[in-house]
N, C-alpha and C positions, 0 to 999 in steps of 0.2 A: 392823750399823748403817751406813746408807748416808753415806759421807762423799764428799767431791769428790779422786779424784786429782788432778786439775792443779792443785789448790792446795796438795795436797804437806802440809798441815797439819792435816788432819782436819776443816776449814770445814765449814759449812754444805754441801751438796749443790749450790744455787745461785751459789757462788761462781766465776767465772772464774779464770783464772792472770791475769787484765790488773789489771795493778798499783792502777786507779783501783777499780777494784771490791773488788779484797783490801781498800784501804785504805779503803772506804765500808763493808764486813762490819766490821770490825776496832771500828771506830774511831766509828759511826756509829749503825749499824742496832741496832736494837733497845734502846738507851741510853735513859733515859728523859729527854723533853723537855717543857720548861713554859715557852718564851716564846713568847708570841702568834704573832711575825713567823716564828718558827722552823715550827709548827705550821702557819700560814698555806701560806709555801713548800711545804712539803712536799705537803700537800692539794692546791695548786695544781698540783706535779710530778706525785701521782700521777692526777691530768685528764690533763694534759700526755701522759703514761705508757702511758693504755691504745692498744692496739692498735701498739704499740713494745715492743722491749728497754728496761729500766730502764738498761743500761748505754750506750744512747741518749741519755737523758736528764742519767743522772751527768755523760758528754763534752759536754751543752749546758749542765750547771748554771748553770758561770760568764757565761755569754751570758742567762742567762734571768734570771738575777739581777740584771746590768743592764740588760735590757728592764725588767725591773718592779721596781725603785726598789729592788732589795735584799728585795721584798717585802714591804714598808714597808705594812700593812696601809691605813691612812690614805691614804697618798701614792696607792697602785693602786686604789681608791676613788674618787678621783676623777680616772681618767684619764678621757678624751672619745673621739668617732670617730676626731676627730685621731691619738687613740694606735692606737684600734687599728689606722688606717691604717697606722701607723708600724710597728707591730709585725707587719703581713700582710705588710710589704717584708724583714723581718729574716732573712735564711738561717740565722743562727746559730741560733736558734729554731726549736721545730716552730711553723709558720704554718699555722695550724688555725683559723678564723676560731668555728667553736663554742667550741674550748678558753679561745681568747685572751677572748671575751666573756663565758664561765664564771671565768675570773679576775678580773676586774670585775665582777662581778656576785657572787660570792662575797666578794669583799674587802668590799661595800657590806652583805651578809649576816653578815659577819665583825664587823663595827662595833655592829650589831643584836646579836648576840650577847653581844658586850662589854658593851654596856648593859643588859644582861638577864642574862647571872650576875657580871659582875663582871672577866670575861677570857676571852678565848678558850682559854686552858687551862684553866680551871676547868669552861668547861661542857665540852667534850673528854673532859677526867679525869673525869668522873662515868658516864663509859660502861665504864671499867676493869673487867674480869670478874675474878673471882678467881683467882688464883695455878691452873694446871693445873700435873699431872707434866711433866716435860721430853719434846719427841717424840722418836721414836728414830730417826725417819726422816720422808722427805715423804708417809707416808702417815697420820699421824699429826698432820697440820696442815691445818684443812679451809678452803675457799676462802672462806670466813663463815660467822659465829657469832649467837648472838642479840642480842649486846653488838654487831657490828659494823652488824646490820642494824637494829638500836634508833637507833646513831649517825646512819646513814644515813637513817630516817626524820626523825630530828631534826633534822637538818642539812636534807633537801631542804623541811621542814614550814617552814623560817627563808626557803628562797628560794634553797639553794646547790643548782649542778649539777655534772654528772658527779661525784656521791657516792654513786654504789650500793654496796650490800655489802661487795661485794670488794673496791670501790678503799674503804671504809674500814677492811677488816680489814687488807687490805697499809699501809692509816696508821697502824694501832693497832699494829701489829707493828715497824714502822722507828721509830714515834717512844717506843716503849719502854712503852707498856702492857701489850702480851704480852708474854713474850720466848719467842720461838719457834727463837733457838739450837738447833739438834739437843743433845742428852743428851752427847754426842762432842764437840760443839766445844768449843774452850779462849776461845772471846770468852762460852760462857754465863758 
């Protein structure tokens, strides 16, 4: 069973020895989440995410989180040009001028949501595939599923971008619908 030497603990295979990532494996990933703004953020990270290290993203979280209001679904909703100008000057940020306007645009499809099941968890969680065996390894974990690519049509049929497959299957799996822990790790 493939585990990560440098993390010395039998982690996940993805995990680095850099402390913010242990403690993002540990502590984070794959835990099940059900608040809106939480679920929000992270969809938005994983925009943010593609074509970057995720451990890119973890080192900007706290800068991104105050570019966009905490991810305050409501509040980044109605940011204006103005912001996005504001947020195309921000280095602490990936300044991606598609991403930043897919976060806005997403938080405005996010509110749509909300008035249509009730929360943004609630329609989220309705994509959850049933309980699989634990993988034993990363070949055992496929890049999307049907659940991920069902989400993903749902989500883009609402008006949201950069939500393809993948980047929904990597959301279903951090925000704790799968739990995709290797069978070895001790965070399953």
């Amino acid at each position: 069973m493939p585990t990560n030497p440098a993390s010395g603990s039998g982690r996940c295979w993805w995990v680095t020895s850099d402390p913010l990532y242990v403690a993002y494996h540990d502590n984070e990933w794959g835990r099940p989440v059900t608040d809106d703004n939480k679920l929000f953020e992270k969809l938005c990270l994983e925009g943010f995410q593609a074509g970057l290290s995720w451990l890119t993203i973890l080192r900007k979280r706290p800068a991104f989180r105050a570019a966009f209001a905490g991810f305050d679904i409501e509040a980044v909703a109605r940011f204006t040009d103005a912001e996005v100008t504001r947020l195309l000057t921000d280095p602490s940020i990936v300044r991606n001028r598609a991403k930043i306007e897919a976060a806005i645009v997403n938080a405005r499809a996010a509110l749509g949501v909300v008035e249509e099941a009730g929360s943004f968890a609630a329609f989220v969680w309705a994509f959850q595939p049933p309980p699989k065996p634990a993988p034993r390894g990363p070949e055992d974990i496929p890049a999307s599923t049907p659940e991920s690519t069902a989400l993903s049509n749902a989500l883009k049929s609402r008006g949201f971008r950069f939500v393809g497959p993948t980047t929904a299957y990597a959301f279903m799996q951090a925000m704790g619908l799968v739990n995709n822990h290797l069978e070895s790790c001790p965070a399953r």
